[in-house]
TIGUDO-793836 format. One record per residue (C-alpha): x, y, z negated; residue in one letter. Coordinates in steps of 0.05 Angstrom, whole numbers, plus 5000, padded with zeros to 4 digits. Each point is the difference from the previous one (the first is absolute). Layout:
% TIGUDO-793836
XYZA...
% end
This chain:
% TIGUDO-793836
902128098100X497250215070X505649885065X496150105056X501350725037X493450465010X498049805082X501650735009X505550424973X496450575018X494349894963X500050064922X496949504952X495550424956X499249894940X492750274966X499850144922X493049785000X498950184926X502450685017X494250105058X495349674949X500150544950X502350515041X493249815049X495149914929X501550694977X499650375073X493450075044X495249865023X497949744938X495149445040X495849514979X494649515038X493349884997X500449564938X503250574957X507249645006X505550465003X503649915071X504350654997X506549554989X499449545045X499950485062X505150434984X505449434986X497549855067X499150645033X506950074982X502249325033X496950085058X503750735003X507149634983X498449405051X498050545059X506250514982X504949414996X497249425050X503949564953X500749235018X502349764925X496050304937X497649754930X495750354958X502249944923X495349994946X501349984912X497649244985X496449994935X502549974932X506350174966X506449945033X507649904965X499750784991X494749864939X504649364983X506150554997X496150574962X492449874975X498750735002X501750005069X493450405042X496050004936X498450605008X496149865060X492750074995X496449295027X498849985079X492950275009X494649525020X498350365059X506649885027X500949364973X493949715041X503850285058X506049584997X496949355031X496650325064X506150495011X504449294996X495349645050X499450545048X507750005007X500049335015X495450085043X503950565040X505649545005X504650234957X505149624950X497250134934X503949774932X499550124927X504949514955X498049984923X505250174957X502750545034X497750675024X499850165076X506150454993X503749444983X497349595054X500550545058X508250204971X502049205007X496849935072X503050745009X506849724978X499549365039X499050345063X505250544987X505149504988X499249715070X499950775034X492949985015X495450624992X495250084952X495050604986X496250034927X493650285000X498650244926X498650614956X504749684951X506750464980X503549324973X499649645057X505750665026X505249464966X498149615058X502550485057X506449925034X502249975074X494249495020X495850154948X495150555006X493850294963X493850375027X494550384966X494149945047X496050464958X505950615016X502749585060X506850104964X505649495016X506049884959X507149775016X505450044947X501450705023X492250154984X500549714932X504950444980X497950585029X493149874968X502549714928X507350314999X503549244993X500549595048X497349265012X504749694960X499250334936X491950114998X499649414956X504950414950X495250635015X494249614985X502149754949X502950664960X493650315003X495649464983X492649865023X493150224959X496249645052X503449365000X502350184925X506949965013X503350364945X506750285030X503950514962X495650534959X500550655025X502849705073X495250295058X502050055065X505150575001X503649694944X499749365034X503550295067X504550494956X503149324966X500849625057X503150545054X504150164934X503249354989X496549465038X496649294974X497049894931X506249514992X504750625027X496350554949X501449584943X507849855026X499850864991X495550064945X503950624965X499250355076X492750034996X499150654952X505050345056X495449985058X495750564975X493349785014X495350184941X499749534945X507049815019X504150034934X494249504965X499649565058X506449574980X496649784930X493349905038X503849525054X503649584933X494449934957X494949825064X505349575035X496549324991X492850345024X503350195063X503149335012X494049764996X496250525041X505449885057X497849365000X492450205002X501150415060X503449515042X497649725052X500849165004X504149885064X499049244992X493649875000X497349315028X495150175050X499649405046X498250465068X503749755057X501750495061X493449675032X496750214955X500950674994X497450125070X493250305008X495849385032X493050285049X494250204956X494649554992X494750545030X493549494966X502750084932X501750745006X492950125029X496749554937X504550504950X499550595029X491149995002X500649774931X503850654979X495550385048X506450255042X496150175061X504850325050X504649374983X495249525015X497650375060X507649975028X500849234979X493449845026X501450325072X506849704997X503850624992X502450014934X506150565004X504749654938X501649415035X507550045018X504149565064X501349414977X505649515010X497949505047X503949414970X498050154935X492950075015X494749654951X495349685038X492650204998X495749644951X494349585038X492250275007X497849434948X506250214937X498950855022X495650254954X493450355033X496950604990X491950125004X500850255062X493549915043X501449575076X497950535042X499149775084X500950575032X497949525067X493650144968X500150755019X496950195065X498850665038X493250205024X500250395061X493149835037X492150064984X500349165015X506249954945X497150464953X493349675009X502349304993X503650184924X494150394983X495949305002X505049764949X501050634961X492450064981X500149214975X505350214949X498050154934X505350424982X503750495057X506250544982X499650545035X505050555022X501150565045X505350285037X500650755016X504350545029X500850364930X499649854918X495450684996X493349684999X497150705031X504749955057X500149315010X498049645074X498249325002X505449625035X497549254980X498549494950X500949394974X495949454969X501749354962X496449494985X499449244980X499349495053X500049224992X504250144928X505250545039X499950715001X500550265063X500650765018X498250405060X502150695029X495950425044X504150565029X495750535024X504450665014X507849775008X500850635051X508049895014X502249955068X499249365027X495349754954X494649455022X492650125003X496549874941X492750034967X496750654991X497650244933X493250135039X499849345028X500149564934X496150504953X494249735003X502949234978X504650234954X494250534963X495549384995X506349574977X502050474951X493050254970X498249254991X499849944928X499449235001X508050125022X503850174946X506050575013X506050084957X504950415024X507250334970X498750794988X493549945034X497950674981X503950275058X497249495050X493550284973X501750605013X503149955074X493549585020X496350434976X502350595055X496449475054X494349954963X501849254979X497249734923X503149414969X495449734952X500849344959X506650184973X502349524936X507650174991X504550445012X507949714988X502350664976X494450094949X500649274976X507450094987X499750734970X494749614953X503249364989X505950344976X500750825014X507649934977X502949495033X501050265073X499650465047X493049725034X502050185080X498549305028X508249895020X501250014917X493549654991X502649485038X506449864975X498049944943X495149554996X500549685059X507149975001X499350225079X504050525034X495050425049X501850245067X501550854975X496750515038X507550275009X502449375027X495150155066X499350715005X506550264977X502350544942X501550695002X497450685053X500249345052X495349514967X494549855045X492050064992X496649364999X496850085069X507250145025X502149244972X500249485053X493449544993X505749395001X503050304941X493850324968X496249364997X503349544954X500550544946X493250195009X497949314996X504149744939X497050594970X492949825007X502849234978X504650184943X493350414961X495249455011X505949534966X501450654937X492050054991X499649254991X505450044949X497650604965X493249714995X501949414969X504850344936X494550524992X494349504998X503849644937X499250754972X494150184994X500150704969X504050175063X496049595051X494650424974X503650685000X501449945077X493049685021X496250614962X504950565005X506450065042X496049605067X493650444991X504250634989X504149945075X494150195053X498450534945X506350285001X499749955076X494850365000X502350634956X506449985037X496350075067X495050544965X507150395000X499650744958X499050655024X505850474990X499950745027X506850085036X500250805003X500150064919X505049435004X503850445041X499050614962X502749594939X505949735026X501850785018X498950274930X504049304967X506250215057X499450744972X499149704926X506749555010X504150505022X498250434932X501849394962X505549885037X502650774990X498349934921X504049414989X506850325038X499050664953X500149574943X505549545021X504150625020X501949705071X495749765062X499849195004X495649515036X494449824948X498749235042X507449874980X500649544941X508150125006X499750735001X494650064945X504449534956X505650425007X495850674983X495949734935X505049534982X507050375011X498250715016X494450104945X502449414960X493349784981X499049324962X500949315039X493649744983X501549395047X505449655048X499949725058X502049285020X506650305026X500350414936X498650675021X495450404968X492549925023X495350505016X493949485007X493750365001X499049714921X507250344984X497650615029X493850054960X503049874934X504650615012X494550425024X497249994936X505950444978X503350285064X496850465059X504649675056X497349284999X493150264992X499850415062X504649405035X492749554975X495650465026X503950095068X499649265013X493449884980X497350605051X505249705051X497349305000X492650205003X501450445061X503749475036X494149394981X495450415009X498950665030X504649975047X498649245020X491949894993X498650425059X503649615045X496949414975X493950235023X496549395046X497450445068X495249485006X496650154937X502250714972X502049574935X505149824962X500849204985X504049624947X500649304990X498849714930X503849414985X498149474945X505549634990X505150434984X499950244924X501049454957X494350144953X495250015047X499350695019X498250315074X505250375035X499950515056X505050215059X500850295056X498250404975X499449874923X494250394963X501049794936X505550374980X498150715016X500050314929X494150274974X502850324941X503950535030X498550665037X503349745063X496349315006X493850284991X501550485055X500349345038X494649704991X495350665014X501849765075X496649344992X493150295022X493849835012X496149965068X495050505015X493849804964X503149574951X503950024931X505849694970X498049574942X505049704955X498649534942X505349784961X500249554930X500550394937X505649744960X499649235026X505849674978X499550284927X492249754999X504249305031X503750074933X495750084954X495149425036X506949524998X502450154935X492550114967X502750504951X493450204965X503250845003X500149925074X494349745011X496050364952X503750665030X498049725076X491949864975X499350664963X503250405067X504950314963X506250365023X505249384994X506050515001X496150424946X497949344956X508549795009X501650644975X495550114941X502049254977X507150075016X501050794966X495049784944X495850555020X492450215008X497749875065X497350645015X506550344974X505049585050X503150575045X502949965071X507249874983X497449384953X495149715057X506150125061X503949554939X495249464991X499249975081X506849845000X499349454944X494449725034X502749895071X507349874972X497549404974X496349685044X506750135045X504649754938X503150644990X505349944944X500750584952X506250255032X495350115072X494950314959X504850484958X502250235072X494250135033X497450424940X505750264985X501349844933X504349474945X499849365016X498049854924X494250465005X498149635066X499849324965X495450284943X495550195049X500649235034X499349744924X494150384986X497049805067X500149244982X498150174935X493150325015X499449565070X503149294960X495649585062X504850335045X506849704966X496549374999X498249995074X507350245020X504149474958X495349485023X500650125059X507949975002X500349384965X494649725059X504050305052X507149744975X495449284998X496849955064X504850525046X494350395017X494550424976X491850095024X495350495011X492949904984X498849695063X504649435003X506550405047X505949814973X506950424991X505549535004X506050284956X506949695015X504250424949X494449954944X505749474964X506750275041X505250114953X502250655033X496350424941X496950645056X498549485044X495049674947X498550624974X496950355064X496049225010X496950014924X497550785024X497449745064X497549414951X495050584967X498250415062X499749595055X492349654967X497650664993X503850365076X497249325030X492750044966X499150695019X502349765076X494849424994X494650424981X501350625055X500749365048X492549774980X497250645001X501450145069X497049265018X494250174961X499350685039X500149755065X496049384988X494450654983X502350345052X500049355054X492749704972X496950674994X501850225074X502050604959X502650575053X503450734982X504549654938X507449885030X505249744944X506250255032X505149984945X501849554946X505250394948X501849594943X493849964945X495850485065X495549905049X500250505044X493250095052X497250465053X492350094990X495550425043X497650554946X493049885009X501049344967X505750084945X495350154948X495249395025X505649515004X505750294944X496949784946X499349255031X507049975015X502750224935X495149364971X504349575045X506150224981X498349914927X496249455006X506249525040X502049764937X497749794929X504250244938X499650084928X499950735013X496150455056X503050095067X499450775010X500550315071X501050685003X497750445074X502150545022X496950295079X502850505038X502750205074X506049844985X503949484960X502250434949X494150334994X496449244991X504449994932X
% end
């Protein structure tokens, strides 16, 4: 038994049910996982959750307690004891040894005695401490461990940040401290399979004992139990005599061991200084970023004051485990500021192979963007040194520098030099700043972002910071940490040159280091290696150059539109009060719930986390297939967000410069592969609705010129039939058929000339169901009929199209091997969950299993087209054809109109021609003065 008094008697020795945060963390999110596909959600909540306790507490004594493995003298007692327990899963069982070793690593006492359970463990130290008047705080979700509490004893709850004294036990239970064993054991457990008293629950449990006290004291008084009235009261005496020796026994069961032998000293129960090496090792191997970050730059927030006697010495450099964390000598960082400087690195710059490159500027709006310097590294005598060349810091005070003007000439020869190789991190925008001056970089090889979006589009975010934590196991100097947050962060030009040039600098340094690495993994793959050299690198200056191209919009009918959507609203908005009887705000999820759900009492379709009744935009369209207020609530919002994205907001993104509006596309972003748009985002203007297509009749044409849009017929179903080589498909693809029609007429078992709408709008829905693994249920609802009749349609399908079934299973049972899935051109989709336990989260992976082949095909192919195009365009010297949007499976071009009918057909050939399939690529056209009208 511990003697030794806690150092403070202020200052509680907690206690931490570490079993309790295990499960309670495993079933919680984020549901995480790494790279690798290993489950990591566990692990950082049970420490998410320490780090919470250690901060709210500051404690100086704390041990985590942990179940050991095996059975304990519970299964000697009773055999049946916890059988009813399903096995731990093996995604959380994989957890257990990381989890163990990062609290080590953090420092704090960590125990788990076999034999026993960790109740009994943390109740004996509990006990021990107790006895000598210390204080002691229990951190579990347990209710038995309420037999602990007494005057030094406390619980807490961190999930409800409940504490419990003995008054708090009974206020919560209705018994107090002393008799929760008898409480416990009354009613029994199904979890732990405790079998109590039949028929005892909890109000019979409390109605015995605040009748007549302990088990021992009910049985004294066994003919006053049928007088204290609670129901079931008269039986209850023959239930307590025939089930006496079961509740002996369950007593026993549900009480916790006050003697174990635990061997922890009072030294040891003090929380010793982390041992940072090992915690940054652990925490890049579960891929907790913001951790590592914090450990890395010393500043990790859990670590508590520590006792200075008690103090566990630092482990030396040669025992610390180390990290892959690169040496970086920041001595090797210098600061051009004259023509002789500049010139004197330049000599050394252009006798490097392999240069980063990176610009600073005055805003992340590539349009509105001013130069404000750059950086190069660069290898030197087996170092990388890095320079910064500020050319615009403006603040008060701030030295004289190089002009743009002066060093364009050197650094246009330096950077069109394509015997220097670039690589850069997001180099699309330094693309498109440089190009504002006239400046071409040429001889580009990588691009960081890219390489990681392609080694692995999953794994990260691909800013360089994450990029770099990652794999590097580096924390980078953050743009916040020099300039600031908030209404007061500063412009980069505002940033002191002292300040500005290290980050600037280890910038240029930290991609050259991220391109090596990349370029090594993706060599050693070469489907991937090949899928950035020939697609994502080409594609960047391409996409630079739509993005500059910019569309034309006409502002006035934007205008005019936004006027007649305001006038629309308020209609809706009058409808939907005369139907709910009363005026409410429609943008109020709280007030809507309250008319649908209490006024109108419509059906809760759905619930939210906090159990209130949801009225989700997929809630609201389920009722609208049978009630008038959530249809005109759907339409409201739809018109509402289209006037706020986009007629009220396009005009003002309007560049004076250029009379255009102009996105950025971003590549790595979607997982599968995809482009996507913002600022603003084009590809999600609807086309099949009245109101979108308003929209896009102000994306106009120039004077002299026509829109021309060309956009894939059907491609990913033409990507399943080539994948799965079912001969229907194909045979339906070759002969041009109607694919929706041929469905239908196989699937209804009728005449293809005799399908009718209703049975081709069915057979659409089969068709793109599947290849988005639409169950029967999803399909039953979105046609609105039984689920039974939904799955004959599905059984049919895979009956008439059997090459289909045999692609989709495959590929499950290939995904659930490797962890990811392909498309034809070698990207890969890793899939985390594809063999999680948690049944919807492997679910949703086996459906992006099946579509994300086909989604990322069809992205390949658009992606080669528009190569392809401007590869024409570029060696024909081809003038009047702009390509100005890119919209999912569309190309989207300005063309002066004397030449669309010369050059249409050549760039619909392009487009079908950027791929080879088992089936024809069909482009369809449409031309117009307008975008709609293009359609």
């Amino acid at each position: 038994m511990t003697t030794d008094r806690i150092s403070d008697p202020n200052l509680p020795l907690i206690l931490v049910d570490g079993s309790s945060y295990l499960f309670r963390a495993y079933h919680s999110p984020p549901h995480l996982t790494n790279s690798r596909g290993e489950s990591t959600g566990a692990i950082y909540g049970v420490i998410n959750m320490l780090k919470s306790l250690v901060r709210q507490y500051s404690p100086q004594q704390m041990i985590v307690i942990f179940d050991a493995k095996g059975p304990t003298f519970r299964n000697d007692m009773y055999a049946e004891y916890k059988a009813n327990r399903p096995p731990m899963p093996d995604d959380l069982r994989y957890q257990i040894e990381p989890l163990h070793k990062i609290i080590e690593a953090m420092g704090l006492p960590i125990i788990a005695i076999e034999g026993v359970e960790a109740d009994d463990v943390i109740g004996t130290i509990a006990h021990e401490q107790s006895q000598l008047g210390n204080k002691v705080l229990i951190s579990t979700g347990d209710k038995d461990m309420a037999q602990l509490v007494n005057e030094h004893v406390t619980l807490i709850n961190t999930m409800t940040n409940t504490i419990l004294t003995p008054e708090g036990v009974e206020t919560k239970f209705g018994v107090k401290p002393e008799l929760i064993i008898d409480y416990l054991a009354l009613m029994g457990d199904k979890v732990d399979n405790i079998p109590g008293i039949p028929g005892v629950g909890e109000k019979t449990a409390v109605a015995l004992i605040q009748g007549l006290g302990s088990i021992k004291n009910i049985y004294q008084h066994i003919d006053d139990v049928a007088a204290l009235g609670f129901r079931g009261s008269k039986t209850m005496p023959t239930k307590l005599i025939d089930n006496k020796e079961q509740l002996e026994l369950s007593y026993q069961l549900a009480t916790i061991k006050l003697d174990v032998d635990h061997g922890i000293s009072a030294d040891n129960m003090f929380i010793q200084s982390p041992n940072k090496e090992k915690l940054a090792e652990l925490y890049k191997e579960c891929e907790f970023k913001r951790w590592l970050a914090e450990v890395l730059a010393g500043n990790d927030n859990s670590e508590p004051p520590l006792v200075g006697s008690i103090k566990k010495p630092e482990p030396s450099e040669q025992d610390a485990p180390q990290i892959n964390a690169p040496t970086i000598d920041k001595s090797l960082y210098q600061t051009i500021f004259t023509l002789p400087q500049w010139q004197s690195i330049l000599d050394e710059v252009s006798q490097a192979k392999l240069i980063a490159f990176d610009t600073e500027t005055t805003s992340i709006d590539y349009m509105d963007a001013e130069l404000v310097g750059l950086s190069i590294a660069y290898e030197f005598n087996d170092d990388i040194k890095a320079v910064y060349v500020p050319l615009a810091h403006d603040y008060e005070g701030a030295p004289s520098q190089i002009t743009l003007e002066e060093i364009t000439p050197s650094l246009q020869t330096l950077l069109a030099n394509d015997s220097i190789h670039k690589v850069g991190q997001n180099l699309k925008y330094d693309i498109n700043v440089l190009a504002k001056y006239n400046l071409v970089i040429n001889g580009v090889v990588g691009d960081t972002m890219l390489q990681s979006y392609v080694f692995n589009s999953t794994a990260t975010k691909h800013n360089m910071d994450s990029l770099a934590l990652k794999y590097l196991g580096h924390s980078c100097i953050s743009f916040e940490d020099i300039a600031g947050k908030g209404a007061k962060q500063l412009t980069f030009n505002q940033i002191p040159i002292e300040t500005a040039a290290p980050y600037a600098a280890e910038d240029a340094d930290i991609t050259l280091r991220l391109f090596k690495f990349f370029n090594e993994k993706l060599q050693h793959i070469s489907p991937l290696n090949e899928l950035m050299k020939n697609i994502e690198l080409p594609l960047m200056p391409i996409l630079s150059h739509i993005e500059h191209n910019g569309v034309l919009i006409d502002a006035d009918q934007m205008h005019a539109l936004s006027s007649e959507f305001s006038l629309k609203l308020e209609q809706l908005e009058q409808k939907a009060h005369e139907i709910a009887g009363e005026a409410f705000n429609l943008a109020s999820p709280k007030q809507l719930q309250v008319i649908l759900f209490e006024k109108l009492e419509l059906p809760v379709i759905k619930k939210t986390p906090k159990g209130a009744p949801s009225t989700a935009e997929e809630v609201l369209l389920e009722l609208s297939h049978d009630y008038d207020l959530p249809k005109v609530i759907m339409e409201f919002r739809g018109l509402s967000k289209l006037k706020s994205t986009y007629t009220d907001k396009l005009p003002l993104m309007i560049k004076p410069a250029t009379g255009r509006v102009h996105t950025s596309y971003h590549q790595a972003i979607a997982a599968t592969g995809r482009l996507s748009s913002t600022d603003p985002n084009l590809q999600n203007i609807p086309i099949r609705n009245e109101n979108g297509r308003r929209i896009r009749e102000a994306f106009v044409a120039p004077a002299n010129t026509k829109i021309v849009a060309i956009d894939y017929s059907q491609i990913e179903l033409r990507i399943m039939a080539h994948l799965s080589n079912d001969q229907g498909l194909l045979t339906a693809f070759a002969n041009n058929l109607d694919i929706h029609k041929t469905t239908a007429s196989e699937v209804f078992s009728t005449p293809f000339d005799d399908v009718t709408t209703e049975q081709r709008r069915a057979a659409k829905a089969v068709n793109f169901g599947l290849i988005y693994g639409m169950s029967a249920f999803g399909l039953a609802r979105q046609l609105g009929i039984k689920r039974g009749e939904a799955q004959s349609y599905i059984d049919k399908y895979f009956e008439k199209f059997p090459g289909v079934l045999t692609y989709m299973e495959t590929t499950r049972v290939n995904a659930e091997k490797q962890g990811y899935v392909e498309t034809l051109f070698g990207r890969r989709l890793y899939l985390p969950d594809i063999t999680a336990r948690n049944v919807p989260r492997r679910k949703a992976a086996e459906r992006a299993a099946i579509n994300a082949p086909m989604q990322g095909t069809a992205a390949d192919i658009i992606k080669m087209a528009m190569i392809n195009v401007y590869q024409w365009l570029t060696t024909n010297n081809i003038a009047g054809v702009k390509l100005v949007m890119q919209v999912h499976d569309e190309l989207v071009f300005e063309i002066n109109q004397d030449l669309v009918e010369q050059y249409l057909p050549i760039l619909t050939d392009l487009m079908q021609n950027a791929a080879s399939l088992n089936v024809p690529l069909i482009a369809d056209s449409g031309i117009g003065d307008n975008w709609d009208q293009a359609h």
